[in-house]
mmCIF file of the C-alpha atoms, coordinates in Angstrom:
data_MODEL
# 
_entry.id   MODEL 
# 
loop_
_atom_site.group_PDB 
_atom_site.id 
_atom_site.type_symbol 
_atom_site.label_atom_id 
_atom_site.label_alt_id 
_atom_site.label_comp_id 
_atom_site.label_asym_id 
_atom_site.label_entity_id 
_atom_site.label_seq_id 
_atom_site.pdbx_PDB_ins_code 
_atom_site.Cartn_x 
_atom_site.Cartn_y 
_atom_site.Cartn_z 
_atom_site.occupancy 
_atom_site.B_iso_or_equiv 
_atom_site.pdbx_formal_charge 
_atom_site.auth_seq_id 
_atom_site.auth_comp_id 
_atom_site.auth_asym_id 
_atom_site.auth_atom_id 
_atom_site.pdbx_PDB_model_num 
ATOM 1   C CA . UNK A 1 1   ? 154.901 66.418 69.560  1.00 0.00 ? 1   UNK A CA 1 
ATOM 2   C CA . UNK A 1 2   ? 154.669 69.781 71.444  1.00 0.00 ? 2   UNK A CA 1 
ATOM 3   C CA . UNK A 1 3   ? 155.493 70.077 75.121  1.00 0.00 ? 3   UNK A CA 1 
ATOM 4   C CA . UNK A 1 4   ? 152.040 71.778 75.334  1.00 0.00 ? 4   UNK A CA 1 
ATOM 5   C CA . UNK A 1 5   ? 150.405 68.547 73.734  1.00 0.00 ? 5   UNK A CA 1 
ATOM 6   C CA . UNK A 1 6   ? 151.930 66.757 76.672  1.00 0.00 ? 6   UNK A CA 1 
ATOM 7   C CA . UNK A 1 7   ? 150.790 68.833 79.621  1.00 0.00 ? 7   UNK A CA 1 
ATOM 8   C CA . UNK A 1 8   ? 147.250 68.193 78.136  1.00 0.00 ? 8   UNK A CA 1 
ATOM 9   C CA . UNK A 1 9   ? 147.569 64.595 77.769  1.00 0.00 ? 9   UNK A CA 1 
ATOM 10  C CA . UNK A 1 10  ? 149.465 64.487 81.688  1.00 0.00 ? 10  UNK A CA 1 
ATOM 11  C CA . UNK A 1 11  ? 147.012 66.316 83.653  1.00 0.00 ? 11  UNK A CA 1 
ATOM 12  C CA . UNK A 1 12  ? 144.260 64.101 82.242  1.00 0.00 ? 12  UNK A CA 1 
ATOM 13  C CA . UNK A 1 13  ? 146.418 61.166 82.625  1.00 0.00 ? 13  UNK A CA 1 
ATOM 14  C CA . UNK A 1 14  ? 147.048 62.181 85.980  1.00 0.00 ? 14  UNK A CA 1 
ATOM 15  C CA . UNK A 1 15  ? 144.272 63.015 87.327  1.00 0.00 ? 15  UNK A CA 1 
ATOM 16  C CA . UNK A 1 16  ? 142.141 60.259 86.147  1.00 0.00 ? 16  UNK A CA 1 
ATOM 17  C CA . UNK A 1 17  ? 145.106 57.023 85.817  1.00 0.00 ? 17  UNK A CA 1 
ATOM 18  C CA . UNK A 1 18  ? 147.495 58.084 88.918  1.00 0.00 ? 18  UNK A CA 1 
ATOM 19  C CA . UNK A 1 19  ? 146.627 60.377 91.076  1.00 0.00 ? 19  UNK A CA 1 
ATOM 20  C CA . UNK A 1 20  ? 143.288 58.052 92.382  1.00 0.00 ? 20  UNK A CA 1 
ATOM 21  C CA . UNK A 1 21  ? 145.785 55.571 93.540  1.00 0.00 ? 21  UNK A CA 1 
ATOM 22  C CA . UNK A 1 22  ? 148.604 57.798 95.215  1.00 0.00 ? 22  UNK A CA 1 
ATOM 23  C CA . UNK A 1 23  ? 145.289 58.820 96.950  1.00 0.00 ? 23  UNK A CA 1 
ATOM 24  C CA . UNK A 1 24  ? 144.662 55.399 98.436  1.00 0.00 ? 24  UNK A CA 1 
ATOM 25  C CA . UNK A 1 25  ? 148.275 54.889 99.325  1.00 0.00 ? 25  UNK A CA 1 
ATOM 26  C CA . UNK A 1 26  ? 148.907 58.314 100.881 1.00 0.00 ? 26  UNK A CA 1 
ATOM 27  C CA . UNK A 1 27  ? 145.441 57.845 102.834 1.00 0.00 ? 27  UNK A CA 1 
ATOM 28  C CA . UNK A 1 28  ? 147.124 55.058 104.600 1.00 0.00 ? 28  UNK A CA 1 
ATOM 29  C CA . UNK A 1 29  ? 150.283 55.666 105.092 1.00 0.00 ? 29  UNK A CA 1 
ATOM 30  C CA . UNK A 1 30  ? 148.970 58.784 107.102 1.00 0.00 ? 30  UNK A CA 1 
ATOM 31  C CA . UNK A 1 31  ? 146.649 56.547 109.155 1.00 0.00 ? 31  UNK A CA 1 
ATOM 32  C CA . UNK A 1 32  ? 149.852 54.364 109.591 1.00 0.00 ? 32  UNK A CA 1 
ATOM 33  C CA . UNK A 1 33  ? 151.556 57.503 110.692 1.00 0.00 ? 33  UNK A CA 1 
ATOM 34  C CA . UNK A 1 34  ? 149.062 58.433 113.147 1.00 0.00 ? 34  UNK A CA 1 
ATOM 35  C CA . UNK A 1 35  ? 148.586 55.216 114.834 1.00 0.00 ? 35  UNK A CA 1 
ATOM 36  C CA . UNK A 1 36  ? 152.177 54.591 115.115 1.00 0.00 ? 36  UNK A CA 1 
ATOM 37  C CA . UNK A 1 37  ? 152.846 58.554 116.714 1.00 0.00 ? 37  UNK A CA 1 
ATOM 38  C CA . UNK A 1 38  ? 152.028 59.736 120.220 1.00 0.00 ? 38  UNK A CA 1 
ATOM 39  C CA . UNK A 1 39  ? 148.985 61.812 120.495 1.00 0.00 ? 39  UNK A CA 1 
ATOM 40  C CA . UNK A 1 40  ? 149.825 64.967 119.912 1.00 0.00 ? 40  UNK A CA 1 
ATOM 41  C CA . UNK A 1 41  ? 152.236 64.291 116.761 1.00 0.00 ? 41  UNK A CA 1 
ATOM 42  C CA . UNK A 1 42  ? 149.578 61.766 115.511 1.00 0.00 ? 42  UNK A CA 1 
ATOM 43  C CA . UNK A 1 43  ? 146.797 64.609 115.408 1.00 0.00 ? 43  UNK A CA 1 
ATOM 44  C CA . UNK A 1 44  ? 148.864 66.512 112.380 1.00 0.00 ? 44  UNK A CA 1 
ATOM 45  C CA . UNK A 1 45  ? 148.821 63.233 109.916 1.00 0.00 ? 45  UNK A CA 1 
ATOM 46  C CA . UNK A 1 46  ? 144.982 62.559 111.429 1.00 0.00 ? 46  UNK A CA 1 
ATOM 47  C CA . UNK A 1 47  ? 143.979 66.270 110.383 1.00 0.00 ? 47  UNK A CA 1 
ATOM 48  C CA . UNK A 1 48  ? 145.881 65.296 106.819 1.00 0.00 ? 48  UNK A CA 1 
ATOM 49  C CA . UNK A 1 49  ? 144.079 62.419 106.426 1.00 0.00 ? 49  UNK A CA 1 
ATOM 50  C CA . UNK A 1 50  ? 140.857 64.020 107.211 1.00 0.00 ? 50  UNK A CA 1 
ATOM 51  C CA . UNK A 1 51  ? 141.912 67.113 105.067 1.00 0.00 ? 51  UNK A CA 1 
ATOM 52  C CA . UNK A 1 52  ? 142.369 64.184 101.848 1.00 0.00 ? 52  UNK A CA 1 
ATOM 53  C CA . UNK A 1 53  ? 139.189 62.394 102.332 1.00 0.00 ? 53  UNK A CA 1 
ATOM 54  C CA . UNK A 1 54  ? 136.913 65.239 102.401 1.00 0.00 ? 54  UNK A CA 1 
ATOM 55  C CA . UNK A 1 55  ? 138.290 67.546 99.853  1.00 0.00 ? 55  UNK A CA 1 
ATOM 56  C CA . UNK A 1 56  ? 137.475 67.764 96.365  1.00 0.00 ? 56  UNK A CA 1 
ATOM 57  C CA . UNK A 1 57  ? 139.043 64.740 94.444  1.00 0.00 ? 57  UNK A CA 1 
ATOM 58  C CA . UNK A 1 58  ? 139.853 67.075 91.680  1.00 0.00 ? 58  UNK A CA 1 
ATOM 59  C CA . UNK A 1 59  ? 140.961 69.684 93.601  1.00 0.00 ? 59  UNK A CA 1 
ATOM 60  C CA . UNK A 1 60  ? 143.857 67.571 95.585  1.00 0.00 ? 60  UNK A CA 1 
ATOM 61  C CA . UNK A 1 61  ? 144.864 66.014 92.000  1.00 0.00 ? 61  UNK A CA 1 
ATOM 62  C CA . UNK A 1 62  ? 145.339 69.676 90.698  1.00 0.00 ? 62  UNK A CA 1 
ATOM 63  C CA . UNK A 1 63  ? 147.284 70.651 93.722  1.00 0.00 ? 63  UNK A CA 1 
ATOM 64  C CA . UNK A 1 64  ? 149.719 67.490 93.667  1.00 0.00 ? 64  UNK A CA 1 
ATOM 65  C CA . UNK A 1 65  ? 149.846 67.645 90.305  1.00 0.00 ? 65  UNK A CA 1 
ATOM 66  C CA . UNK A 1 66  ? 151.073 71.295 89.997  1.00 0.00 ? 66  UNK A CA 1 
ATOM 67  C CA . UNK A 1 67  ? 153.390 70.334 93.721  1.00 0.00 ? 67  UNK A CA 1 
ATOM 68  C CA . UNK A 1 68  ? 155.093 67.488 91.628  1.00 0.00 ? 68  UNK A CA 1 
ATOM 69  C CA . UNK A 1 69  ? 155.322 70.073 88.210  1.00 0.00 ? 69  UNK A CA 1 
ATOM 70  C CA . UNK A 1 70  ? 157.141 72.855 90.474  1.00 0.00 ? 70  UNK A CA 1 
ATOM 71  C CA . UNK A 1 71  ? 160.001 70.544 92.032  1.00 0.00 ? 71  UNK A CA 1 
ATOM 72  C CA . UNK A 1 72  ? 160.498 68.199 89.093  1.00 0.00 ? 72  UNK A CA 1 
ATOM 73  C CA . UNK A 1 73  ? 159.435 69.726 86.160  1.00 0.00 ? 73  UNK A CA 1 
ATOM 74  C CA . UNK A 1 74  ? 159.418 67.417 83.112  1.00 0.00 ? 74  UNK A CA 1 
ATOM 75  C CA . UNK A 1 75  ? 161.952 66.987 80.918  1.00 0.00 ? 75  UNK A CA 1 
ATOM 76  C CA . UNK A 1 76  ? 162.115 66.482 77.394  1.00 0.00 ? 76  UNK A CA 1 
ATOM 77  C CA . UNK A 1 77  ? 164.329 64.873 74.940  1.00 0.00 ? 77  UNK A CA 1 
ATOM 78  C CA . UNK A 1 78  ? 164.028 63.818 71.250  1.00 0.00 ? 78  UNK A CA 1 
ATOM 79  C CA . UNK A 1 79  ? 164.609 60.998 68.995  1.00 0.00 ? 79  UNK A CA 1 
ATOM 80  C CA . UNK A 1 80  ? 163.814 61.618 65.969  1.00 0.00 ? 80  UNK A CA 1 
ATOM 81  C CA . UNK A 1 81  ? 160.021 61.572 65.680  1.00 0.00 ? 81  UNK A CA 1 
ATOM 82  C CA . UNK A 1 82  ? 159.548 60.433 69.259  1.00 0.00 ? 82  UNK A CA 1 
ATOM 83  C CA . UNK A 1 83  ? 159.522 62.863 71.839  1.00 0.00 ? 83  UNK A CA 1 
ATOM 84  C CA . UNK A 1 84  ? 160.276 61.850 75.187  1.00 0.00 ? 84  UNK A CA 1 
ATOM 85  C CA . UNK A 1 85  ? 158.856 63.302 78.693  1.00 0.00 ? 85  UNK A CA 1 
ATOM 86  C CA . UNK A 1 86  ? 160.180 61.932 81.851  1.00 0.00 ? 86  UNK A CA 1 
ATOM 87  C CA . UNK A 1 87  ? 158.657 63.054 84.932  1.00 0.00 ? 87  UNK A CA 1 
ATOM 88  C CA . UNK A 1 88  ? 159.955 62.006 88.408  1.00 0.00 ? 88  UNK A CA 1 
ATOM 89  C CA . UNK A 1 89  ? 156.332 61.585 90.643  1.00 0.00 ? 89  UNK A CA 1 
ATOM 90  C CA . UNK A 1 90  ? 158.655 60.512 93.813  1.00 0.00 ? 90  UNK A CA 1 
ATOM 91  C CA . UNK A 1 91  ? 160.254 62.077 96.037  1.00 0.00 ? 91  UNK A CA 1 
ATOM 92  C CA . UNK A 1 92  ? 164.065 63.250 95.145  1.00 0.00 ? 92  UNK A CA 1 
ATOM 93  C CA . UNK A 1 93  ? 165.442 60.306 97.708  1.00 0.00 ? 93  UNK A CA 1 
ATOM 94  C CA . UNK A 1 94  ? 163.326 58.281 96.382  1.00 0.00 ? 94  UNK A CA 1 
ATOM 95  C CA . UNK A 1 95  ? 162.323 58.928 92.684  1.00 0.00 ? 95  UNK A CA 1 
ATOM 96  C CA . UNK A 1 96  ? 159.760 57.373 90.325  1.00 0.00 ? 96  UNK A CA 1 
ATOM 97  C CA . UNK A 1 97  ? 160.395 58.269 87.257  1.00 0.00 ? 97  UNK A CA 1 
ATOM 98  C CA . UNK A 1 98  ? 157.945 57.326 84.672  1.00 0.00 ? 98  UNK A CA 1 
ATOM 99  C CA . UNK A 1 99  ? 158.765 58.403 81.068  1.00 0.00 ? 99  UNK A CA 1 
ATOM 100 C CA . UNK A 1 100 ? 156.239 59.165 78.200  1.00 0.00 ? 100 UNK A CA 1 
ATOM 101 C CA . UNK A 1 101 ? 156.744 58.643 74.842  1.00 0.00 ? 101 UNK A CA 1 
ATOM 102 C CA . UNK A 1 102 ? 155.202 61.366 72.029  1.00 0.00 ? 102 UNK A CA 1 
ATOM 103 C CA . UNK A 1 103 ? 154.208 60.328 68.411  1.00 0.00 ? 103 UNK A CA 1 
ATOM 104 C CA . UNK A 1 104 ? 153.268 62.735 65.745  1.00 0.00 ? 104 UNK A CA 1 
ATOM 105 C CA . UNK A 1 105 ? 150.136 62.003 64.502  1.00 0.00 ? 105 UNK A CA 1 
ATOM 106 C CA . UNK A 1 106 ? 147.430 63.052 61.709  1.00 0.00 ? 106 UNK A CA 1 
ATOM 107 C CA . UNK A 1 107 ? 144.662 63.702 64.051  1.00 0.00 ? 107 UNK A CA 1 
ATOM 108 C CA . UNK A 1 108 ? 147.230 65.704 66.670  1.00 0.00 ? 108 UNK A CA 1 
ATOM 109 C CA . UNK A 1 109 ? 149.894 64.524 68.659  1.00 0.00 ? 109 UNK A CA 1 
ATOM 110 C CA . UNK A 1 110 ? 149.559 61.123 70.686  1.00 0.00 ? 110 UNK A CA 1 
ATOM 111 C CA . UNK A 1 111 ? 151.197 60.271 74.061  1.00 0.00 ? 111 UNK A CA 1 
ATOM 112 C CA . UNK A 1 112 ? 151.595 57.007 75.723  1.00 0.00 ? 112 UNK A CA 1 
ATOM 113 C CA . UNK A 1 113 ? 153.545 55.044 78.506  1.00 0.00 ? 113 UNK A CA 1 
ATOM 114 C CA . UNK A 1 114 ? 155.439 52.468 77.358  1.00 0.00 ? 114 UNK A CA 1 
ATOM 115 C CA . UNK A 1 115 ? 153.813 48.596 78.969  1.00 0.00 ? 115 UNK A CA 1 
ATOM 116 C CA . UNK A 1 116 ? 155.064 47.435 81.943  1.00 0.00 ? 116 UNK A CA 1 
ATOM 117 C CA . UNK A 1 117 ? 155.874 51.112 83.266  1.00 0.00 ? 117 UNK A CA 1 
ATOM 118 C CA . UNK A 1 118 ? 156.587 50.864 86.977  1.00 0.00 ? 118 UNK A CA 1 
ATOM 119 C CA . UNK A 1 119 ? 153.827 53.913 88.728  1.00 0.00 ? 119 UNK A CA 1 
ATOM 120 C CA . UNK A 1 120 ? 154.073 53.619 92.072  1.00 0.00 ? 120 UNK A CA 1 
ATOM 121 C CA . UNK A 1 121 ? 156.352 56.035 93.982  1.00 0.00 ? 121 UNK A CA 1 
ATOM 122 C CA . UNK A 1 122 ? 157.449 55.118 97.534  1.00 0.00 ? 122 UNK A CA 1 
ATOM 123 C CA . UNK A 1 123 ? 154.991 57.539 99.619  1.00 0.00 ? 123 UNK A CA 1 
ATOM 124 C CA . UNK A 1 124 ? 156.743 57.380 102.843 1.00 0.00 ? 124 UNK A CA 1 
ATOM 125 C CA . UNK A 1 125 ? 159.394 58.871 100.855 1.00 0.00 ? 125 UNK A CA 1 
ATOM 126 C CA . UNK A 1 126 ? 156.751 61.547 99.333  1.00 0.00 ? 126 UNK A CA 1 
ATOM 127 C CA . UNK A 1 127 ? 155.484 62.545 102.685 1.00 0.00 ? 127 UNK A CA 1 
ATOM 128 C CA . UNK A 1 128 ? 158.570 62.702 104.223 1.00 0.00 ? 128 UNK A CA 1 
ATOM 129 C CA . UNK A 1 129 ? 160.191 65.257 101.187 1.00 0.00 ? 129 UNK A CA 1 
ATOM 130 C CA . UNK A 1 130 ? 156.721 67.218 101.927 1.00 0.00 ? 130 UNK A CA 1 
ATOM 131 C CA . UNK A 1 131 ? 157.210 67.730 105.325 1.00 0.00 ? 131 UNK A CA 1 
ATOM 132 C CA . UNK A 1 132 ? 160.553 68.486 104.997 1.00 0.00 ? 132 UNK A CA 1 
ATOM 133 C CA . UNK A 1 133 ? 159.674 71.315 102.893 1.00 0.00 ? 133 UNK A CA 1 
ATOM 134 C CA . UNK A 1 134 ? 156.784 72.953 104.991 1.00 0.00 ? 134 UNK A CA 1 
ATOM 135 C CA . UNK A 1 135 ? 154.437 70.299 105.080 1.00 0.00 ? 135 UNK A CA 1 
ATOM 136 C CA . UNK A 1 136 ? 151.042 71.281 103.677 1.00 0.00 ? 136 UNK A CA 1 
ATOM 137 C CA . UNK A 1 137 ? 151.541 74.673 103.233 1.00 0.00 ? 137 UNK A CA 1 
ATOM 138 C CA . UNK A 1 138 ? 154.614 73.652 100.525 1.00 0.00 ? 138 UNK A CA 1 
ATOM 139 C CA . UNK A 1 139 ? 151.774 71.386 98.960  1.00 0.00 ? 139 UNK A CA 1 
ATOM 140 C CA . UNK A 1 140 ? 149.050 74.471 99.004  1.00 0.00 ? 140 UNK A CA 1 
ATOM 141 C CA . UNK A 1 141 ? 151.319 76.808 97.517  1.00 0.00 ? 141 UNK A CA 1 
ATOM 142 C CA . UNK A 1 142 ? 152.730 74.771 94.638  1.00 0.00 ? 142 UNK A CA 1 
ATOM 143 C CA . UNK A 1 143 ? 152.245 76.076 91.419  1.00 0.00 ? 143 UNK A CA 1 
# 
């Protein structure tokens, strides 16, 4: 399988399998921010919070998406006929790597993740890389 085959079968996968539940999570863990903060520190994960819940669904995926693409990039190996992407959607402290496997295929290539793959990354962890690295405007200028 191609590595272009991939990034079409991982931003749908993404957007529509993943990224609506790293939406939930990061939702509250900034409202768990906020309330645990002082006023004026609180506002900045209130505003983020706000900034989530009213902005395009599709929109935030495609900006995460292409954040988590520029500082962990997939990488690729091969066995044989299987191709392998692994993709770390954590934080580097913290990673989540989740691995894809790529199969060759009559009607075009075919990716899946194996059963039982573990796909929730430790958002704390996320959050805290993020503001580390500029906070919002690192996510806004990913990609």
């Amino acid at each position: 399988p191609t590595e272009a085959s991939f990034e079409r079968y991982f931003s749908g996968w993404f957007e529509q399998e993943f990224f609506p539940d790293l939406s939930k999570r990061l939702q509250k863990e900034l409202v768990q921010r906020a309330n645990a903060k002082g006023f004026f520190s609180g506002l900045a994960s209130q505003v983020k919070k706000w900034a989530m819940a009213n902005t395009d669904a599709r929109l935030q995926s495609d900006v995460w998406r292409a954040y988590f693409r520029e500082h962990a990039p997939p990488r690729f190996r091969v066995f044989g006929c299987v191709r392998v992407a692994s993709v770390n959607l954590g934080s580097q402290v913290v990673p989540c790597w989740i691995s894809f496997w790529g199969l060759p295929g009559e009607g075009g290539d075919r990716w899946t993740i194996p059963p039982f793959t573990p796909t929730e990354p430790d958002v704390s962890a996320i959050l805290d890389e993020l503001d580390g690295r500029g906070g919002m405007t690192a996510l806004l200028t990913a990609g």
